[in-house]
PDB file of N, H, CA, C and O in Angstrom:
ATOM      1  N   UNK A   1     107.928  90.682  93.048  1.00  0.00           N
ATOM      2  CA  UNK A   1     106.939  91.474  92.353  1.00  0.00           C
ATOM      3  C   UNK A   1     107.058  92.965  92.650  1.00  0.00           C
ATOM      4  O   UNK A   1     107.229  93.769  91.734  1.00  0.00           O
ATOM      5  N   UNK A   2     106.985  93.273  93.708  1.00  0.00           N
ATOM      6  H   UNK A   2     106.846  92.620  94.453  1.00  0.00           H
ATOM      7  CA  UNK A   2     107.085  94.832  94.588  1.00  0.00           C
ATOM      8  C   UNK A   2     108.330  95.797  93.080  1.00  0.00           C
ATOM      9  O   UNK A   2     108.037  96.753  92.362  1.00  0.00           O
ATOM     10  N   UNK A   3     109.633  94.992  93.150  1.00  0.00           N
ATOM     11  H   UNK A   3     109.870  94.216  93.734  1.00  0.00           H
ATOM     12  CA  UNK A   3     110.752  95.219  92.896  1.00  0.00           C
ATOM     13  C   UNK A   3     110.235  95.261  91.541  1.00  0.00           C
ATOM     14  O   UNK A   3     110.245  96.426  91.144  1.00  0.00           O
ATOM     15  N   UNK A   4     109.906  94.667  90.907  1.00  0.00           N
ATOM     16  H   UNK A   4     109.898  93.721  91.230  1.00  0.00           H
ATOM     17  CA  UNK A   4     109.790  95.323  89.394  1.00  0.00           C
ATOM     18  C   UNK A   4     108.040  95.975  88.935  1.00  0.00           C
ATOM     19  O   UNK A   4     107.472  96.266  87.882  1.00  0.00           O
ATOM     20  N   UNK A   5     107.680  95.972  90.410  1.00  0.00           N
ATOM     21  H   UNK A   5     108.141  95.736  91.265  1.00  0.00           H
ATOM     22  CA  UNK A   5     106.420  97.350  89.592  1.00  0.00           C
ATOM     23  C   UNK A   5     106.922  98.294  90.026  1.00  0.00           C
ATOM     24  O   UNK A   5     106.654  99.337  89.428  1.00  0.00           O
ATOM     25  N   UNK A   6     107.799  98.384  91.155  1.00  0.00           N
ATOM     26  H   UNK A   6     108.016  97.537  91.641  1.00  0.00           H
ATOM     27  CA  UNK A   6     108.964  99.948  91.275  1.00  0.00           C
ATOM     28  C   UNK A   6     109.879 100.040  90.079  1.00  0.00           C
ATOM     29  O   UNK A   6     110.211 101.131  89.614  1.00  0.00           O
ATOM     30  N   UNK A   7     110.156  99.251  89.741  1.00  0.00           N
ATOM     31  H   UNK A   7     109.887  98.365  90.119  1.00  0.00           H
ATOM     32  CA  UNK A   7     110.919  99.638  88.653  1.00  0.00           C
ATOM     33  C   UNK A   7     110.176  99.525  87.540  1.00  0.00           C
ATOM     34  O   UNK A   7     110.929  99.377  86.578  1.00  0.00           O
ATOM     35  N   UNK A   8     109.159  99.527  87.260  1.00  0.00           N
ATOM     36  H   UNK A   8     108.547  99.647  88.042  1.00  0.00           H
ATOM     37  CA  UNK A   8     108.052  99.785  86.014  1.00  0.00           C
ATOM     38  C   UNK A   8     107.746 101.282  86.780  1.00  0.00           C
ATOM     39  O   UNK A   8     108.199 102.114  85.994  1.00  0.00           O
ATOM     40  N   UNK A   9     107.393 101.726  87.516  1.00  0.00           N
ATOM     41  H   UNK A   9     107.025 101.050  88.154  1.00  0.00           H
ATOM     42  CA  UNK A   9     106.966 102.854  87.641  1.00  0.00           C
ATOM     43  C   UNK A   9     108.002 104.101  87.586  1.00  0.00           C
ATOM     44  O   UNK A   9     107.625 105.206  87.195  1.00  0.00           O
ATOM     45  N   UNK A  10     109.124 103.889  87.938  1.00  0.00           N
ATOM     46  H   UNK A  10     109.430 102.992  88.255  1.00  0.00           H
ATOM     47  CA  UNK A  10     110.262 105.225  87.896  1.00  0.00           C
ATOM     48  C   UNK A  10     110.422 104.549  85.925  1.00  0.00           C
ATOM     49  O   UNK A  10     111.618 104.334  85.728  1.00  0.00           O
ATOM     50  N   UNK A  11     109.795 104.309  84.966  1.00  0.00           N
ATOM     51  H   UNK A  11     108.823 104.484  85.126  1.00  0.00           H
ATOM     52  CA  UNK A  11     109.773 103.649  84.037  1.00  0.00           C
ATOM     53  C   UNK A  11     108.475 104.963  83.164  1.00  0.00           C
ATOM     54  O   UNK A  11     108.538 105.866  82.329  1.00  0.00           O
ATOM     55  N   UNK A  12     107.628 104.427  83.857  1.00  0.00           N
ATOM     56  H   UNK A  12     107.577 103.694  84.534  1.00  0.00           H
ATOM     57  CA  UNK A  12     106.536 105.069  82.996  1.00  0.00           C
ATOM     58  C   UNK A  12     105.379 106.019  84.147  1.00  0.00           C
ATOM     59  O   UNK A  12     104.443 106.620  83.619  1.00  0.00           O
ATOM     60  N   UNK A  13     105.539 106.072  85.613  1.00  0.00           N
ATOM     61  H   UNK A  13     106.298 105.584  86.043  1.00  0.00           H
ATOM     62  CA  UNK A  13     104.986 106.862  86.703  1.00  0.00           C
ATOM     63  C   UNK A  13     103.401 107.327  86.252  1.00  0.00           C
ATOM     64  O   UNK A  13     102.741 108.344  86.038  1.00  0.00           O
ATOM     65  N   UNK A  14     103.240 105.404  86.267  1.00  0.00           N
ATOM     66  H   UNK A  14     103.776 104.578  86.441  1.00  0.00           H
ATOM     67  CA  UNK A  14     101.800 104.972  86.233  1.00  0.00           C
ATOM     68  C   UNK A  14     100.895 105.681  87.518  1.00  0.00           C
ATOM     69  O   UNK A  14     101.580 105.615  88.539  1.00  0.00           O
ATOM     70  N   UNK A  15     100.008 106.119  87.692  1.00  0.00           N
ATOM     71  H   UNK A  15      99.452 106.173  86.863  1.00  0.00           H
ATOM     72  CA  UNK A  15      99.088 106.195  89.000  1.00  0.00           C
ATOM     73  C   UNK A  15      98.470 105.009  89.172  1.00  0.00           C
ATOM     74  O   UNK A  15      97.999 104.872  90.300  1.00  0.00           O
ATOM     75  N   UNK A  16      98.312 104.094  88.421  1.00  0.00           N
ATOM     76  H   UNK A  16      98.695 104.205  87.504  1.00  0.00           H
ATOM     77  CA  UNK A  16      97.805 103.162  88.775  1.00  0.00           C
ATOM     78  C   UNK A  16      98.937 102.394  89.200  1.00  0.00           C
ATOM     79  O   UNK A  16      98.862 102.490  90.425  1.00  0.00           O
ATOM     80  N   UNK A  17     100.116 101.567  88.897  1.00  0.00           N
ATOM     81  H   UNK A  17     100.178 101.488  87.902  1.00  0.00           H
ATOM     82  CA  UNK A  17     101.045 101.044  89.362  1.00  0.00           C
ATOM     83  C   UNK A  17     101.369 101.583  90.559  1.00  0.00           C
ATOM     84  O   UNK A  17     101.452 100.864  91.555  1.00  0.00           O
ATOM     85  N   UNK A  18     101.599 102.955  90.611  1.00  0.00           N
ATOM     86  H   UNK A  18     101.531 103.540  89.802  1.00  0.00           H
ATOM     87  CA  UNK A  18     101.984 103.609  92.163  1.00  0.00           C
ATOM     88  C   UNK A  18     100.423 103.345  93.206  1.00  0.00           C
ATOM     89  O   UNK A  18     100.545 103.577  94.409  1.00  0.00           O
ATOM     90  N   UNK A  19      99.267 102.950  92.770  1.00  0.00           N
ATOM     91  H   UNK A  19      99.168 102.761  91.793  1.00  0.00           H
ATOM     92  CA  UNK A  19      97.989 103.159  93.578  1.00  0.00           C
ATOM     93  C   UNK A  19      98.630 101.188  94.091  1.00  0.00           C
ATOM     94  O   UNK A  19      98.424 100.901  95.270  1.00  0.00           O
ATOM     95  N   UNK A  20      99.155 100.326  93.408  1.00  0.00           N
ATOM     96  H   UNK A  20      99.322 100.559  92.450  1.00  0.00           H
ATOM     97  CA  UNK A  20      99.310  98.952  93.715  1.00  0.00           C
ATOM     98  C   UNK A  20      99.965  98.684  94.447  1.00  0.00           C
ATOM     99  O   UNK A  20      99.730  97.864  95.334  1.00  0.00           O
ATOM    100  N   UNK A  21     101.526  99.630  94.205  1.00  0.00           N
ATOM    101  H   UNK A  21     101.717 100.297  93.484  1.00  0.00           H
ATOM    102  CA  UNK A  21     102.585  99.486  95.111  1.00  0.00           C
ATOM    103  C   UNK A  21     102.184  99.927  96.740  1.00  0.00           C
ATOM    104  O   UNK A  21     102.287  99.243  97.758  1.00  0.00           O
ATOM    105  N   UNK A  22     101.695 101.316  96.577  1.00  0.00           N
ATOM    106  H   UNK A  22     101.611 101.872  95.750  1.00  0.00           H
ATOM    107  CA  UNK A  22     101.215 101.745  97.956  1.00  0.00           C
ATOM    108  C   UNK A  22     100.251 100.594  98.810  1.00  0.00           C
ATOM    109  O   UNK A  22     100.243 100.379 100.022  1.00  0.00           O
ATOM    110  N   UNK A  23      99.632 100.091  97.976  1.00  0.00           N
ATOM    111  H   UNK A  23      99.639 100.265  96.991  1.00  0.00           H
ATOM    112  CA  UNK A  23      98.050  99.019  98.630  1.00  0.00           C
ATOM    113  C   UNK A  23      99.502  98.134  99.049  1.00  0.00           C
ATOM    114  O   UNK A  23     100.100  98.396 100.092  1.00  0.00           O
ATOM    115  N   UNK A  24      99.832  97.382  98.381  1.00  0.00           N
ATOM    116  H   UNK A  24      99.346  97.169  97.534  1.00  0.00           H
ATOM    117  CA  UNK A  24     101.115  96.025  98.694  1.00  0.00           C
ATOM    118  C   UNK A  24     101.476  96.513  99.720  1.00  0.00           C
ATOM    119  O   UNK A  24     100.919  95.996 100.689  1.00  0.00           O
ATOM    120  N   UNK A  25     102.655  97.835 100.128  1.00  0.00           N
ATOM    121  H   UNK A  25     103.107  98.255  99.342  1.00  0.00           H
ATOM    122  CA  UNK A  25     103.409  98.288 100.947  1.00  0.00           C
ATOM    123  C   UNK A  25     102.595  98.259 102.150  1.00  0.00           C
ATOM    124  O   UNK A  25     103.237  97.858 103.121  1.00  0.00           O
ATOM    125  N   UNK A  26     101.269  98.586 102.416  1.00  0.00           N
ATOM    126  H   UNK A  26     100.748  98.912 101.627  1.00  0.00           H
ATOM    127  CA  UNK A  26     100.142  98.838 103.107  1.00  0.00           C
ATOM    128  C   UNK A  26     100.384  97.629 104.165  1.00  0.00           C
ATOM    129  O   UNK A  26     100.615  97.503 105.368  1.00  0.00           O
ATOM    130  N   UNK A  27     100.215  96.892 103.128  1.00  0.00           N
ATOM    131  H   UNK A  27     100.027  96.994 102.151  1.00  0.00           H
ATOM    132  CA  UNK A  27      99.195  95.211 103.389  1.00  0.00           C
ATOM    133  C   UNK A  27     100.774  94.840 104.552  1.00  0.00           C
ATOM    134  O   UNK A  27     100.570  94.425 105.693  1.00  0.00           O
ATOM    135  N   UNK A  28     101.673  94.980 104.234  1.00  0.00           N
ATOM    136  H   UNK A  28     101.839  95.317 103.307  1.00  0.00           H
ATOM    137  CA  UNK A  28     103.043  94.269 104.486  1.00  0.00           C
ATOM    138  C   UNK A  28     103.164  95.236 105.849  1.00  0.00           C
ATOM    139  O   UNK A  28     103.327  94.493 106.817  1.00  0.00           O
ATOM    140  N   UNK A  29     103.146  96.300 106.151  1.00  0.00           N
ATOM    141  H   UNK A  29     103.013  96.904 105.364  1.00  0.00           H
ATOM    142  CA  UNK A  29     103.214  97.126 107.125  1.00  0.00           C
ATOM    143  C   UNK A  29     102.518  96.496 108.191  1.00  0.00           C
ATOM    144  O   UNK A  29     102.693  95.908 109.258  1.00  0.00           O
ATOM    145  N   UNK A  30     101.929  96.766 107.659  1.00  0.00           N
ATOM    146  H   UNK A  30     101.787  97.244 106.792  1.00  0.00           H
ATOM    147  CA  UNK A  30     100.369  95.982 108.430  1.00  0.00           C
ATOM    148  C   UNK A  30     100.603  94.499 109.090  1.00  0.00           C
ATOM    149  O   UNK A  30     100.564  94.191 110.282  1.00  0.00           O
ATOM    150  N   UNK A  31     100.792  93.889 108.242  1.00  0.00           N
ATOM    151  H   UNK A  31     100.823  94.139 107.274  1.00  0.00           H
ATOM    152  CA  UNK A  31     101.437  92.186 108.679  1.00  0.00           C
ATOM    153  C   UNK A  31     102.303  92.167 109.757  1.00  0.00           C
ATOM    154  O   UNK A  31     102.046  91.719 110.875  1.00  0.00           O
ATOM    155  N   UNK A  32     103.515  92.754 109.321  1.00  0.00           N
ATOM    156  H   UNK A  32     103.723  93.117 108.413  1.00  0.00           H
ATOM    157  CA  UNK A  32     104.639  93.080 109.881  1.00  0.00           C
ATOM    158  C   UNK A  32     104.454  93.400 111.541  1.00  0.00           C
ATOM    159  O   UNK A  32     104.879  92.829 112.546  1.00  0.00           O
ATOM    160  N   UNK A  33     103.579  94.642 111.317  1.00  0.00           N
ATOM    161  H   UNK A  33     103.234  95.106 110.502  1.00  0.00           H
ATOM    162  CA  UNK A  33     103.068  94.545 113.050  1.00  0.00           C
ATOM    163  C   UNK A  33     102.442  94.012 113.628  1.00  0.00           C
ATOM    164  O   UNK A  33     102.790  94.029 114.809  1.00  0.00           O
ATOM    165  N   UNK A  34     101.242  93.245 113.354  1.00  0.00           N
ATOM    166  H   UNK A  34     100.959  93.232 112.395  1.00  0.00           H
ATOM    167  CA  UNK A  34     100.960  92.249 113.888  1.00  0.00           C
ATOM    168  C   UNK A  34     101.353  91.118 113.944  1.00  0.00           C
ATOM    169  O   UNK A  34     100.692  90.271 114.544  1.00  0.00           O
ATOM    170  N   UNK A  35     102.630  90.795 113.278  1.00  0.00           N
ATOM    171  H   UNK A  35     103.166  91.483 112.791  1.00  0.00           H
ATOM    172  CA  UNK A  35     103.836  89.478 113.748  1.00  0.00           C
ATOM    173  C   UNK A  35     104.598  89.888 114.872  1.00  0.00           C
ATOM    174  O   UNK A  35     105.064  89.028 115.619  1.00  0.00           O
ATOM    175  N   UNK A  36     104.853  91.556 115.167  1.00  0.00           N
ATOM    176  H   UNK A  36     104.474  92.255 114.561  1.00  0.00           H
ATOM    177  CA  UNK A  36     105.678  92.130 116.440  1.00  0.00           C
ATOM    178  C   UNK A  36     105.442  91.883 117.044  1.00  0.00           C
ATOM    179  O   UNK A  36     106.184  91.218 117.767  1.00  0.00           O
ATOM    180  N   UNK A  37     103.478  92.309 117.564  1.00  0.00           N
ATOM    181  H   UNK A  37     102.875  92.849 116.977  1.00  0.00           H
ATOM    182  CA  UNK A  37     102.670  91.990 118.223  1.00  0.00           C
ATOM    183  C   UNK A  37     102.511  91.244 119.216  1.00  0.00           C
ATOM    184  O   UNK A  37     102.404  91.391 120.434  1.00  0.00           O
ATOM    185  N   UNK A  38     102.518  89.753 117.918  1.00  0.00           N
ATOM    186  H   UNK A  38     102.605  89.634 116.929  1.00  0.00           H
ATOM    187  CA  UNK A  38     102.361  88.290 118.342  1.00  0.00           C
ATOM    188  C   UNK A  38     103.536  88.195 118.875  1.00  0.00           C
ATOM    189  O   UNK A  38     103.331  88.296 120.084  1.00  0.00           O
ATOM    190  N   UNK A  39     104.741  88.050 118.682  1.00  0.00           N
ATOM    191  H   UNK A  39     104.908  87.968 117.700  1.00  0.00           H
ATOM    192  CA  UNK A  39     105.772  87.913 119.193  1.00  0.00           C
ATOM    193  C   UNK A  39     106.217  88.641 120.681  1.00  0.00           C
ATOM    194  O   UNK A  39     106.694  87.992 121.611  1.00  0.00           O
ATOM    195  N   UNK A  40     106.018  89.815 120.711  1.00  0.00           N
ATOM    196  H   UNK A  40     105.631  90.342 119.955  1.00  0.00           H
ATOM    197  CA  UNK A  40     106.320  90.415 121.955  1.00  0.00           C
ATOM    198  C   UNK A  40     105.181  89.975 122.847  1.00  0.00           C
ATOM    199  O   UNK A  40     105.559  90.082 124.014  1.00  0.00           O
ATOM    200  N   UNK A  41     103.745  89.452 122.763  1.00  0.00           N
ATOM    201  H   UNK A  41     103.438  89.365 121.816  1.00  0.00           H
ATOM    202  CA  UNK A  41     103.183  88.887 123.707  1.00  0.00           C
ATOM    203  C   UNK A  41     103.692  87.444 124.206  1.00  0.00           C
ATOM    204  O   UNK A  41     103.848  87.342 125.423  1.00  0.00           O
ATOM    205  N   UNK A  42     103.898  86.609 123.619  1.00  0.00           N
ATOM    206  H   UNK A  42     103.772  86.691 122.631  1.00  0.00           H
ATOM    207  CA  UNK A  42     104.412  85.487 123.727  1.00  0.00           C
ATOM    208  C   UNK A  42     105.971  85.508 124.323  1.00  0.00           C
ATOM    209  O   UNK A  42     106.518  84.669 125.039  1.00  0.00           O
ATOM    210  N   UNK A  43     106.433  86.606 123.845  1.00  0.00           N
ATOM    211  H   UNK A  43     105.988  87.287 123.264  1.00  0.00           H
ATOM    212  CA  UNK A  43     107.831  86.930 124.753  1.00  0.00           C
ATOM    213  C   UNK A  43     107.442  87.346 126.641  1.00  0.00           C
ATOM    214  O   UNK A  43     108.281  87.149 127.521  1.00  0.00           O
ATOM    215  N   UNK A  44     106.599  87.693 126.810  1.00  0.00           N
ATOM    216  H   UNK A  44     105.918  87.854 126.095  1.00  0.00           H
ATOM    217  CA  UNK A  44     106.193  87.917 127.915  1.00  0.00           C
ATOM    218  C   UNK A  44     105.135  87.068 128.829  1.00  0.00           C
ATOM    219  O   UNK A  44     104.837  87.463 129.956  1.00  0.00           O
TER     220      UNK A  44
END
């Protein structure tokens, strides 16, 4: 999904499509470190 609302947006450089992508990218950042998190505690 990510991959073709980026490529809908260098397309038509929606603010709203770019306001979705940023929230998504957000959400995943976000995840991402708290899987590090979890992992490097449990590593220790």
């Amino acid at each position: 999904n990510s991959v073709i609302w980026f490529e809908d947006w260098l397309r038509t450089k929606s603010d709203d499509l770019k306001k979705k992508i940023l929230e998504y990218n957000e959400d995943d950042v976000i995840a991402t470190y708290k899987v590090q998190r979890w992992l490097r505690e449990k590593a220790t």
